[in-house]
C-alpha positions in Angstrom: -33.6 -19.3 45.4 -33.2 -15.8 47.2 -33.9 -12.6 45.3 -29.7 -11.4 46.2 -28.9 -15.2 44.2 -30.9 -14.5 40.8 -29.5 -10.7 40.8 -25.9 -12.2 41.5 -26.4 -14.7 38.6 -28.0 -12.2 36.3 -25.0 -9.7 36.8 -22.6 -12.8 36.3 -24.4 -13.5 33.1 -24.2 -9.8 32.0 -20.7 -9.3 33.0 -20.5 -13.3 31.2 -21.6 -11.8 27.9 -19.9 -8.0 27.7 -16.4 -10.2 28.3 -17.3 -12.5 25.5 -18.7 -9.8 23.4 -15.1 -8.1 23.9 -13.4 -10.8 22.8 -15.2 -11.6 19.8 -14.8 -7.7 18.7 -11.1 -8.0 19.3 -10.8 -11.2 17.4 -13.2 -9.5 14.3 -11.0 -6.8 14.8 -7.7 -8.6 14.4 -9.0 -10.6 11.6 -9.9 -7.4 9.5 -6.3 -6.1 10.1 -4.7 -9.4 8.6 -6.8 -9.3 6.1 -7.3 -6.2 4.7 -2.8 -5.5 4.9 -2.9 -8.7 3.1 -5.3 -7.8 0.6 -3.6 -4.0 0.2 -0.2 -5.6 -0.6 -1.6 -7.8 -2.8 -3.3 -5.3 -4.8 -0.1 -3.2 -4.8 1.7 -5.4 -6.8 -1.6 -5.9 -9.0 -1.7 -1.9 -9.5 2.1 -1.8 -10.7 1.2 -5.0 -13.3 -1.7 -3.7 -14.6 0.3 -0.1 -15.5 3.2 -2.5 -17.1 0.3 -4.4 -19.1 -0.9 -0.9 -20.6 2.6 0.2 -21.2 2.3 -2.6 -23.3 -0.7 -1.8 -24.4 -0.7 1.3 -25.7 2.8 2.0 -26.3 3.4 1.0 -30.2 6.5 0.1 -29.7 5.9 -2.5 -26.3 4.9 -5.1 -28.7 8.9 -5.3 -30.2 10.5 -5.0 -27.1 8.0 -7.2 -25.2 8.8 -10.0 -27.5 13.3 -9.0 -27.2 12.6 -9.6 -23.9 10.5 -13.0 -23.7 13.1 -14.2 -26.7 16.0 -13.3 -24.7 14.6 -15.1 -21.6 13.9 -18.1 -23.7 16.8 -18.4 -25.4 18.5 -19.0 -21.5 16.2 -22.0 -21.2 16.2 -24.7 -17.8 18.0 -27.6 -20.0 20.6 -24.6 -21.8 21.8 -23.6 -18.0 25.2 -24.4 -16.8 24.7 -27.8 -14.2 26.9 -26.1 -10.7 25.6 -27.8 -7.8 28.3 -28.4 -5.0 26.5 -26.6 -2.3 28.4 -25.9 1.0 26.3 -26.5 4.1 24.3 -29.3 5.7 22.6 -31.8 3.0 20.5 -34.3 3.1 22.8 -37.5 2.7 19.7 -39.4 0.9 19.8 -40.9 -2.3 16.9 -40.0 -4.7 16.4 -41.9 -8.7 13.6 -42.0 -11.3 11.2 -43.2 -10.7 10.2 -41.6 -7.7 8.5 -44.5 -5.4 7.0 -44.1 -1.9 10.2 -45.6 -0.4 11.9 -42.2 -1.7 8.5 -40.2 -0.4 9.1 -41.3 3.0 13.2 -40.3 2.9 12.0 -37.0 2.0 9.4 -36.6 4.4 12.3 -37.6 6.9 14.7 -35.2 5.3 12.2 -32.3 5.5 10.9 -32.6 9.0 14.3 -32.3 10.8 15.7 -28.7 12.0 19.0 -29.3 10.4 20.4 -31.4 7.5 17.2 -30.5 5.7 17.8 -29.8 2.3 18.4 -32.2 -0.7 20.9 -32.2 -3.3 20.6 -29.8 -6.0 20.7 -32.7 -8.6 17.7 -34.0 -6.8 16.1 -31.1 -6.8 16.7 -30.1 -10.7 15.7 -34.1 -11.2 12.4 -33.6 -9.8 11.7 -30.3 -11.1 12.4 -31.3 -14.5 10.6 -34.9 -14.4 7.7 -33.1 -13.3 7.8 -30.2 -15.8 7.7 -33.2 -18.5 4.9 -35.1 -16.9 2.6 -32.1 -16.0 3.0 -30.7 -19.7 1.0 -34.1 -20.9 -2.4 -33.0 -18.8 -5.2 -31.4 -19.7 -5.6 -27.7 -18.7 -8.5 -29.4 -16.4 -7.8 -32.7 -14.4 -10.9 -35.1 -14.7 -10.9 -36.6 -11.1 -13.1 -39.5 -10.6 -14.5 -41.8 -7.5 -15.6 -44.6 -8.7 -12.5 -46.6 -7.9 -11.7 -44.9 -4.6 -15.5 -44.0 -3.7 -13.8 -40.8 -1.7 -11.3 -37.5 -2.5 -9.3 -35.7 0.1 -9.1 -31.6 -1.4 -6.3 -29.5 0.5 -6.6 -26.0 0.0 -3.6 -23.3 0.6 -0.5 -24.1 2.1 1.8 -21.4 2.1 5.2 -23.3 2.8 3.7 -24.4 6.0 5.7 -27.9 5.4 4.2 -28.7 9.0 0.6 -28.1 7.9 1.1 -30.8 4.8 2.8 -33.5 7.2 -0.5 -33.2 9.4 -2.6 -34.0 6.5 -0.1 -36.8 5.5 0.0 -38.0 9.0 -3.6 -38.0 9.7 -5.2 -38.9 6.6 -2.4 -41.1 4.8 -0.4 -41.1 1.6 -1.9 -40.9 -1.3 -3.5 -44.0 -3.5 -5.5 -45.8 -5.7 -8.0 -45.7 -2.5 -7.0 -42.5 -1.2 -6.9 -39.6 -4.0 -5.9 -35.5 -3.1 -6.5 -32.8 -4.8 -3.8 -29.9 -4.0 -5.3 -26.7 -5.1 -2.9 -24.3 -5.3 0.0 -21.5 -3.4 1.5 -24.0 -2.4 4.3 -21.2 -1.7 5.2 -18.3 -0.2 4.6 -16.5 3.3 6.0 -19.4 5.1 9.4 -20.5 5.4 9.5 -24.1 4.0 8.1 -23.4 0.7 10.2 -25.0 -1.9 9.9 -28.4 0.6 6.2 -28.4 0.1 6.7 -27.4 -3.3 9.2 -30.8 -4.1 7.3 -33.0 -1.7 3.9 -32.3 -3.6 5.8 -32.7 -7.1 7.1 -36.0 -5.7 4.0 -37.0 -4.5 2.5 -36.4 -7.6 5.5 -38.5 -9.5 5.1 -41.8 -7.5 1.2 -41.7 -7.5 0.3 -40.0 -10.9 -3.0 -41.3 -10.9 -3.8 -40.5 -7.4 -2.2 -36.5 -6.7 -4.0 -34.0 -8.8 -1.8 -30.5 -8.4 -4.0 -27.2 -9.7 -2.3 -23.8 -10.2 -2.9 -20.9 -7.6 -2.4 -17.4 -8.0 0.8 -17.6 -6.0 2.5 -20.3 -8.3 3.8 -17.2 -10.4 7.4 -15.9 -10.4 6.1 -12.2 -9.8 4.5 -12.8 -6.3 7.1 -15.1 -5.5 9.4 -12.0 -6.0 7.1 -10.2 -3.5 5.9 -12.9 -1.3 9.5 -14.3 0.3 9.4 -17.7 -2.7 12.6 -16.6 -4.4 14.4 -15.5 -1.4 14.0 -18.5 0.1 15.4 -20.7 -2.7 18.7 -18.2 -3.2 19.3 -18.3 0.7 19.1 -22.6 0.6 20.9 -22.7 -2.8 22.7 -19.3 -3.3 25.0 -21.2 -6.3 22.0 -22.9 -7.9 19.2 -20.7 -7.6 18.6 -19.0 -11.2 18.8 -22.6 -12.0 16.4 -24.1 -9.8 13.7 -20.9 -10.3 14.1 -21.2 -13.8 13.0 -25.1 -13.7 10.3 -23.9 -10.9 9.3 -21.6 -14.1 8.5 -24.4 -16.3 6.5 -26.5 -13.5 4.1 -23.3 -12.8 3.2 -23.0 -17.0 2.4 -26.4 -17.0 0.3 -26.9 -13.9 -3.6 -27.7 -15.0 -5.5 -24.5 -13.9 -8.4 -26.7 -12.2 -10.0 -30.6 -11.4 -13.6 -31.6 -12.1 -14.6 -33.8 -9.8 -17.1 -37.0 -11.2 -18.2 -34.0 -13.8 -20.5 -32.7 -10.9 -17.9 -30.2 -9.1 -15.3 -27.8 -10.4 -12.1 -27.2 -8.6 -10.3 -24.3 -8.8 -7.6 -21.5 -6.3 -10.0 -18.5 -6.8 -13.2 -18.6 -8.5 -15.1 -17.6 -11.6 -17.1 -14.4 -13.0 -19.7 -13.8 -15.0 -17.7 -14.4 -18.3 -15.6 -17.7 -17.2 -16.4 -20.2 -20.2 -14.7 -24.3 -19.4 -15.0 -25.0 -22.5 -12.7 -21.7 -23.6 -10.1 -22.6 -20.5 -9.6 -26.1 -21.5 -8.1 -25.4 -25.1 -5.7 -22.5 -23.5 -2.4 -23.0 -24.2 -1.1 -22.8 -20.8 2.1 -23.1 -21.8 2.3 -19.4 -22.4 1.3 -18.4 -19.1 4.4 -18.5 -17.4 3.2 -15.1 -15.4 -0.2 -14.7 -15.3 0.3 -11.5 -13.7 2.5 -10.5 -16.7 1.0 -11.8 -20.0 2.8 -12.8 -22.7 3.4 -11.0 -26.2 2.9 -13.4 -29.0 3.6 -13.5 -33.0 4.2 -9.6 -32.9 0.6 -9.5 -31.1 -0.5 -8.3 -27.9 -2.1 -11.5 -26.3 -5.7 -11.9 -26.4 -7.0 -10.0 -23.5 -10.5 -12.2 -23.2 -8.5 -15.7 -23.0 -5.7 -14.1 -20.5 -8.7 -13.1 -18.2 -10.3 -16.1 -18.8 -7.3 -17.7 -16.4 -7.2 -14.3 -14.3 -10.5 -14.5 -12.9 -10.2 -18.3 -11.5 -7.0 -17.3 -10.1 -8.4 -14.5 -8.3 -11.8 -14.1 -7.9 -13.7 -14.0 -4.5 -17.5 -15.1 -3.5 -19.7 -12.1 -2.5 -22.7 -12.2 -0.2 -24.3 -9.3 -2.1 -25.7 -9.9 -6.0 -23.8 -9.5 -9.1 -19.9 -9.5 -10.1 -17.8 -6.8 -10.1 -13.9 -6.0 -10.0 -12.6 -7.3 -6.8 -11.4 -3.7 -5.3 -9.9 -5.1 -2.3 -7.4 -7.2 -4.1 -7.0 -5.1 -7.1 -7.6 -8.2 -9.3 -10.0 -10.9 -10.6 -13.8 -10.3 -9.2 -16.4 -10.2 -6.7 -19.2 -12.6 -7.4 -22.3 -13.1 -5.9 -25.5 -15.9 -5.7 -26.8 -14.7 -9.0 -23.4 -15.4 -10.7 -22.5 -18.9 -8.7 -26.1 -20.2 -9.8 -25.7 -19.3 -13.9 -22.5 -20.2 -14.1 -23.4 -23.8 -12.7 -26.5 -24.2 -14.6 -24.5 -23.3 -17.8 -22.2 -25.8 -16.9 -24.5 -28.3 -15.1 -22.6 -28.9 -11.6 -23.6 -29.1 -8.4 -21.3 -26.8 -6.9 -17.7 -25.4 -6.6 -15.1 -25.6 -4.4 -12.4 -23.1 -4.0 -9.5 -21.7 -1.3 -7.1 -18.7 -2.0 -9.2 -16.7 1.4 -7.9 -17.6 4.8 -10.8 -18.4 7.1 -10.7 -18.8 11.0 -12.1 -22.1 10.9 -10.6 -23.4 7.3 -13.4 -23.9 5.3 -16.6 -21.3 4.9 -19.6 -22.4 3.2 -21.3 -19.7 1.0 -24.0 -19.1 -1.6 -26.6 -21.5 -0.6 -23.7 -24.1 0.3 -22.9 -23.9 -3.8 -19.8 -22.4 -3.0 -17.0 -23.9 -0.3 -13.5 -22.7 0.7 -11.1 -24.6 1.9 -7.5 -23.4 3.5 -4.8 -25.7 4.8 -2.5 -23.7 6.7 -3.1 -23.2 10.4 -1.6 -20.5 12.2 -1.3 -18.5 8.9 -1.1 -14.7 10.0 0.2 -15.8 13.7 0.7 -18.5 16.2 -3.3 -19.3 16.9 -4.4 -17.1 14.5 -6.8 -19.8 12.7 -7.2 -23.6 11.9 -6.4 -25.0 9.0 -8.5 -27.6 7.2 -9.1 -30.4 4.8 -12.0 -32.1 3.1 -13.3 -35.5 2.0 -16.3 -36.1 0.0 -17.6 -39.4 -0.2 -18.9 -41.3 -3.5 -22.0 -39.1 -3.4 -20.1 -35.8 -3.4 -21.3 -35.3 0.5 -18.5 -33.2 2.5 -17.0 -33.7 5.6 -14.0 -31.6 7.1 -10.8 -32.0 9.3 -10.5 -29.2 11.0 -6.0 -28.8 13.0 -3.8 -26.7 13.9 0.0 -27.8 13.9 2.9 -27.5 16.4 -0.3 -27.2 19.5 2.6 -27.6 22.3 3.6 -24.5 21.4 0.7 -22.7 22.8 -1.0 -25.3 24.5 0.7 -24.4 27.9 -0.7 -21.1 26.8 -4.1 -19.2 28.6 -6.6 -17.4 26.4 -5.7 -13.8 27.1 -1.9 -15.1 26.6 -3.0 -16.6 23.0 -4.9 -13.6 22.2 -2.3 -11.6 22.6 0.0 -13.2 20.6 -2.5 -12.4 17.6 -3.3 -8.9 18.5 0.2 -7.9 18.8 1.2 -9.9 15.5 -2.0 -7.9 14.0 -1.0 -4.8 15.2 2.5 -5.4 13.8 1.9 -5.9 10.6 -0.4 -3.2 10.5 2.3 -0.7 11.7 4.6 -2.0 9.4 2.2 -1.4 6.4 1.4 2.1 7.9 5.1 3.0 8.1 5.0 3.1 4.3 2.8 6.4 4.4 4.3 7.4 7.4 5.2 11.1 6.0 2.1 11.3 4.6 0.3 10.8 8.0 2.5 13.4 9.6 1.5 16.1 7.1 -2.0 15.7 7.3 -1.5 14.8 10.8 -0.3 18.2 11.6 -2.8 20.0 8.7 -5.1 20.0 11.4 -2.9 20.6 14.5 -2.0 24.5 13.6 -1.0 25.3 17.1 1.5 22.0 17.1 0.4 20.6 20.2 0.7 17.3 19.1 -3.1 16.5 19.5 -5.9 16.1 17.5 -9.6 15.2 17.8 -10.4 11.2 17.5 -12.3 11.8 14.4 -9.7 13.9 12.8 -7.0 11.4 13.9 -9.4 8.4 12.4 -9.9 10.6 9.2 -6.4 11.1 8.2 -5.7 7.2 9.0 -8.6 6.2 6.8 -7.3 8.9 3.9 -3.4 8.1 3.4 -3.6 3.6 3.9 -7.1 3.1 2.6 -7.6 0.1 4.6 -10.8 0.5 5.9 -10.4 -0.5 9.3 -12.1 0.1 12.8 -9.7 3.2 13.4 -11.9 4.2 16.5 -11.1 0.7 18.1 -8.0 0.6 17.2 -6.9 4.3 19.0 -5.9 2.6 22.2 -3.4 0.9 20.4 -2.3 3.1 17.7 -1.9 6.0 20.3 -1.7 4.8 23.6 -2.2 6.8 26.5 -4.4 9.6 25.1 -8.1 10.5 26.6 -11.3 9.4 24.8 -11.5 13.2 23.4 -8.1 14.2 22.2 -5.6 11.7 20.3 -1.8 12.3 20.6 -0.5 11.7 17.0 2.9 12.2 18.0 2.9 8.9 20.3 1.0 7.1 16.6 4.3 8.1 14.9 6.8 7.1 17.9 5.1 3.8 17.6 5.9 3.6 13.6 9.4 4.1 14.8 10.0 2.0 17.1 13.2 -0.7 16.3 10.7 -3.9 16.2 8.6 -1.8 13.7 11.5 -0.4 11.6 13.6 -4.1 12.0 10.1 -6.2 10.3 9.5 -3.2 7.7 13.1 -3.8 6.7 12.3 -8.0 6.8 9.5 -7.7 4.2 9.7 -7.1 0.3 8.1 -4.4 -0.8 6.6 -3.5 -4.6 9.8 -2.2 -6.1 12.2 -4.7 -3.9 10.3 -6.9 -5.9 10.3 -5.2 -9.2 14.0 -4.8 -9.1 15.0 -8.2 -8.0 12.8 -9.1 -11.6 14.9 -7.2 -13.7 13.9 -8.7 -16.9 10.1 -6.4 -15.9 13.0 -3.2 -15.7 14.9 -3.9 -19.5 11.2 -4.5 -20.7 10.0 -1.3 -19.3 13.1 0.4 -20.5 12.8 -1.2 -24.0 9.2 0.2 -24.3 9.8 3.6 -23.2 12.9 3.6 -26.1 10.9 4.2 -29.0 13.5 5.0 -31.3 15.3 1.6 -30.2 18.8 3.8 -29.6 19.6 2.3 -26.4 18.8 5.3 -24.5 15.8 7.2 -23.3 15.2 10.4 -23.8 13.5 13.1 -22.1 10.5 13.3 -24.8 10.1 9.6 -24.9 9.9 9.9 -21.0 7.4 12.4 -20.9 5.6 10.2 -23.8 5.8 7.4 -20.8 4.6 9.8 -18.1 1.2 10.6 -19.6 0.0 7.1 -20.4 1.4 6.7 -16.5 -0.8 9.9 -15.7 -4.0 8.9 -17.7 -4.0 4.9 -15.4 -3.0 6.0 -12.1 -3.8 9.8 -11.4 -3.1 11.8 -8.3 0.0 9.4 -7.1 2.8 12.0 -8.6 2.1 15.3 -11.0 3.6 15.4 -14.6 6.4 17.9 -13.5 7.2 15.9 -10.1 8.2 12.6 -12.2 10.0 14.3 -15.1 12.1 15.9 -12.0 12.3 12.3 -11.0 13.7 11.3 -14.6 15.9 14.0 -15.0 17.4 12.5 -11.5 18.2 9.5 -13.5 20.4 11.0 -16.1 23.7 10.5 -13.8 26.0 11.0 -16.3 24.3 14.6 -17.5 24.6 13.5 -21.0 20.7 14.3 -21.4 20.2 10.8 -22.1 19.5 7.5 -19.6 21.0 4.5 -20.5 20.0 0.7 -19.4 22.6 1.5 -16.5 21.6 4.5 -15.3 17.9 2.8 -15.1 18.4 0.2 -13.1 20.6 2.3 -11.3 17.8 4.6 -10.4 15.9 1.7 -9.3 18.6 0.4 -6.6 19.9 3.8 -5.5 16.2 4.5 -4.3 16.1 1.5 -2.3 19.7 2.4 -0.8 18.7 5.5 0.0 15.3 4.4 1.1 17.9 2.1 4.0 20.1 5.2 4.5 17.1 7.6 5.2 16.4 4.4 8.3 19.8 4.4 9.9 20.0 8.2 9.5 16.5 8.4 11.1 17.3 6.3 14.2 21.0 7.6 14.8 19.1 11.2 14.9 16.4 9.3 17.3 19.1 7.4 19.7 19.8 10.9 20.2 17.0 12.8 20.9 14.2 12.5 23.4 12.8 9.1 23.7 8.9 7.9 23.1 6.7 7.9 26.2 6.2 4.9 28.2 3.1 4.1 26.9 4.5 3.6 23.7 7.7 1.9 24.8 5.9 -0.7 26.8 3.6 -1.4 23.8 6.4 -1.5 21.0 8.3 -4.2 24.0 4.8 -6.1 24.7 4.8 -6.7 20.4 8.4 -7.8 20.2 8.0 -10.2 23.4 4.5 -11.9 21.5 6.4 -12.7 18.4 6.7 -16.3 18.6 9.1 -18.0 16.5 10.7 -21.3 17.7 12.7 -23.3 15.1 12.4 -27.3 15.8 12.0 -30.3 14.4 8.3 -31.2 12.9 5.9 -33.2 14.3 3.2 -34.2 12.8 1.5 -35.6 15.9 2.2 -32.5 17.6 -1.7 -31.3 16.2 -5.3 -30.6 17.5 -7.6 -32.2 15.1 -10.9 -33.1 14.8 -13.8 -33.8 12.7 -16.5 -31.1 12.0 -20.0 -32.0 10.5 -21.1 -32.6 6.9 -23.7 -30.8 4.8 -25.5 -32.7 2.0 
């Protein structure tokens, strides 16, 4: 070979290696982004729980109005409500009975994977709520799974109401059986859009095979996130005359789900984890029962609940595995922990297993292996943050507890005709959506400090200023200097042109997904049983009506657990605001009131915004053509599912 031949080769290898050392930076890149939004909104909603839970706290007078409004609720229990049914639309025209049978699974599977015609009864679906309340209340807190009969255990991990995800695993690895045990661990809801049909399928699976479908909670089985996380809207838009029927049942199958499986006594199951103060023995005489919101503990016998025991359930909910030593609070989430080696290897030794497995983390391949192998994730739904986005996963461990994973991703025709850079940038621009989105939340913030250091208003900034105030108002802790090309397109390498960041944030596909999504106080208004407890806290004198003393009482508790969001004077402005009437006084009205005339005028200040845009000069190219490329790379396509329609494979074992 000619000298010209190895330098051609060795500048194809470089020029080999820089391209795939691009890609894999934009695919890390893209991964952070999903990741860390998800994580922020997450610990959002654990922020604004945490204040309510030392309102409770600290307030002497939470304690009675906690338990007005827990009696209140209970007293409008799932077998007092008024039976309605007689939906309008297109129903299922399946028959269902106790007991469920596999002749009924195999209807419903049916049912569920057609585009139309899709949903069942609402008698069905209060039937097998309700028979599966009943039945799940009779297990232990943790399921004893065993082998010896089958001599194998399929373990799903998160699902997400990704219905198509669950019909692969059906599909590839059969129904369940005496032979051919699951274990489902948890969020089954959620995100996706088929949630409650993932929900009733696993409940009916669970039903006709009792002895063979092992169901554990998830952080996500909880009526709070479902407020956030797109659960509850979905059930009101499929049953909008039964749904405070239906969620109330749904209620009563989350407090009863076991919190976790042992497997042969060798290997704990549960959705997040452990810390350093997790005690079995303590979790398996909880009375689960109470714990209809583990986000929002209950108030019991004219006591606040014990805090130890509540966390107890809290940390395997949520907890995370760590590379580095130790266990901490989990920052990133904003609940449950961090725990490292140190931690996985006590807690097994004190409770002599081999090792644990766990999902609640999405990972690009669907299972991660950490902490010496002592620690295994596993996640179920492919495509979860986009169209290619990841694989999903499921594992099988054999009579000697050896795993072995299937590794798919669903509906592949969609983006098998697809090329690389084409799938890539489906995920970039469904990264760099929801990033925009979550950015447009602070996006007055970023203008201020934006222009703080742009005294001449020239519209430009230098890339570490620009990168600063990014890092500063959404705390993500991204890659901001990667991500400039993007966020502000068309700029040198030297100067940044805000301006163009901010036409981006208000672009229509930007301001039409922010206006898609749920945000923390959407959320907490929809619950308004969290509003009349708040408001029954703050009234200390029990009158019905708050005054401005017993708000300012409110406001420094508020003050003393979440400093710098708002000063004292700012939010007594902001109460004063309530007072509509001017009496001096706020009513229950006039609170919840407050609460939907700040989302109204939250949509108002949007349509204002864009009339006053529509009108003015428009955003530069660069900008136009990127908001355009992320509209054109969001795929949605409704059909009918396939389960066949999946890339899947097996992937090694690890003893």
């Amino acid at each position: 070979m000619d000298d010209n031949a190895i330098r051609a080769a060795i500048f194809i290898q470089k020029w080999y290696r820089r391209h795939q050392a691009r890609q894999e930076m934009r695919k890390r890149c893209n991964w952070q982004i999903f990741q860390n939004v998800e994580y922020a909104c997450e610990q959002d909603q654990a922020e604004l729980y945490k204040f309510f839970n030392d309102l409770i706290k600290h307030m002497p007078q939470a304690i009675e109005a906690g338990n007005k409004g827990q009696t209140s609720k209970q007293s409008i229990g799932p077998e007092k409500s008024a039976t309605l049914y007689e939906e309008t639309g297109e129903m299922a025209r399946i028959q269902l009975e106790l007991p469920i049978q596999k002749k009924h699974i195999d209807l419903m599977i049916d049912v569920f994977r057609k585009k139309r015609g899709n949903r069942l009864h609402p008698k069905y679906v209060c039937m097998i709520l309700r028979e599966a309340a009943k039945c799940l209340k009779q297990m232990p807190n943790l399921w004893m799974v065993s082998t010896a009969v089958s001599q194998q255990v399929t373990i799903c991990g998160d699902l997400h109401g990704k219905l198509d995800d669950l019909l692969v695993v059906l599909y590839k690895n059969g129904l369940p059986s005496a032979s051919n045990p699951y274990v489902f661990n948890g969020d089954f809801v959620d995100r996706g859009k088929r949630g409650l049909e993932v929900l009733l399928l696993l409940l009916s699976l669970y039903l006709a095979f009792p002895n063979a479908v092992f169901l554990n909670r998830g952080n996500h089985e909880d009526s709070v996130m479902n407020a956030r996380y797109g659960f509850i809207r979905e059930v009101e838009g499929k049953y909008p005359r039964n749904h405070k029927r239906l969620l109330s049942l749904i209620d009563e199958v989350y407090r009863w789900l076991p919190l976790g499986s042992i497997l042969n006594n060798r290997v704990l199951i549960v959705h997040g984890g452990f810390s350093d103060t997790t005690n079995l023995d303590l979790i398996k005489s909880i009375d689960r029962g109470k714990y209809v919101s583990i986000l929002r503990p209950p108030l019991m016998d004219g006591e606040a609940l014990e805090k130890a025991e509540w966390q107890q359930i809290f940390d395997i909910m949520w907890s995370d595995p760590q590379a580095s030593q130790g266990c901490k609070p989990n920052a990133l989430r904003g609940a449950g922990v961090w725990f490292g080696p140190d931690t996985t290897e006590l807690f097994l030794k004190r409770h002599r297993l081999s090792y644990v497995i766990r999902s609640h983390e999405c990972k690009p391949n669907g299972h991660e292996f950490m902490h010496d192998n002592k620690v295994i994730t596993i996640f179920s739904a492919s495509n979860y943050y986009a169209m290619g986005s990841n694989k999903g996963a499921y594992m099988r461990l054999n009579n000697q507890l050896v795993p072995h994973f299937v590794q798919y991703i669903s509906a592949a025709s969609q983006t098998k005709e697809l090329s690389f850079k084409q799938r890539m940038g489906i995920v970039e621009c469904a990264a760099l959506k929801e990033l925009a989105v979550r950015m447009r939340e602070h996006r007055d913030e970023l203008e201020a400090d934006f222009k703080k250091y742009d005294p001449d208003d020239s519209g430009c900034i230098t890339i570490s200023k620009w990168c600063f105030v990014m890092e500063n108002v959404t705390k993500l802790g991204l890659p901001w200097r990667l991500l400039r090309d993007k966020l502000a397109p068309g700029t040198d390498s030297q100067c940044v042109n805000y301006v163009r960041t901010l036409d981006l944030l208000d672009t229509d596909v930007i301001m039409e997904a922010e206006a898609d999504g749920t945000s923390v106080m959407d959320a907490l208004y929809a619950n308004k049983a969290s509003l009349e407890t708040i408001f029954n806290i703050i009234d200390a004198d029990h009158s019905g009506e708050i005054t401005l003393d017993e708000f300012e009482k409110a406001i420094d508790l508020l003050v003393a657990h979440m400093p710098g969001v708002y000063s004292k004077d700012e939010m007594l402005e902001k109460c004063r605001m309530m007072d509509l009437n001017g009496d001096g006084k706020v009513d229950l009205n006039e609170f919840l009131e407050a609460f939907r005339l700040s989302d109204l005028s939250r949509k108002e200040q949007q349509e204002e915004y864009l009339r006053k845009r529509s009108t003015c000069q428009r955003p530069s190219e660069s900008v136009t053509r990127l908001a355009d490329t992320i509209s054109r790379n969001t795929l949605v396509v409704e059909h009918d599912i396939d389960p066949t329609d999946c890339e899947a494979k097996v992937v090694g074992q690890k003893s």
